[in-house]
Structure formats: structure tokens, C-alpha cells
C-alpha positions, 0 to 999 in steps of 0.5 A: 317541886320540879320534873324533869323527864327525858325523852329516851325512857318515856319513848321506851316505857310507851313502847314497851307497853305498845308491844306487850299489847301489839307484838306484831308492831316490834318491827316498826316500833324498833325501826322508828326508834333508831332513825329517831336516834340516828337523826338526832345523833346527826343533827345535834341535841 
């Protein structure tokens, strides 16, 4: 049995449970997200 995991729902399940224990960390969480993306969509896979 193999598992394969991709790393876009892992990061959004770990910060779903970020913000529902930290609301005030929905700022941050949301702003690494996109420079995270953003860098990737630049940079290749």
C-alpha cells in the first residue's frame, strides 16, 4: 500500500486547525500561503 500526500491539503488542514485554536493568526497564515504559492508558480513545481 502506497501514500501519496500533496502538499496543498496538508498545509490547509494544519491551518484550519491553526485558526480554529488562534483566530488572531488568520493574517499570517494567509499571507504565507500566498507568497508560498506565489513562489512556487514562479519558480516551477
Amino acid at each position: 500500500m502506497q501514500l501519496n500526500l500533496t502538499v496543498g491539503p496538508f498545509v490547509s488542514l494544519i491551518a484550519g486547525i491553526l485558526i480554529l485554536v488562534m483566530p488572531r493568526l488568520l493574517n499570517y497564515i494567509i499571507a504565507l500561503y500566498l507568497i508560498i504559492i506565489g513562489l512556487v508558480g514562479l519558480f516551477g513545481h
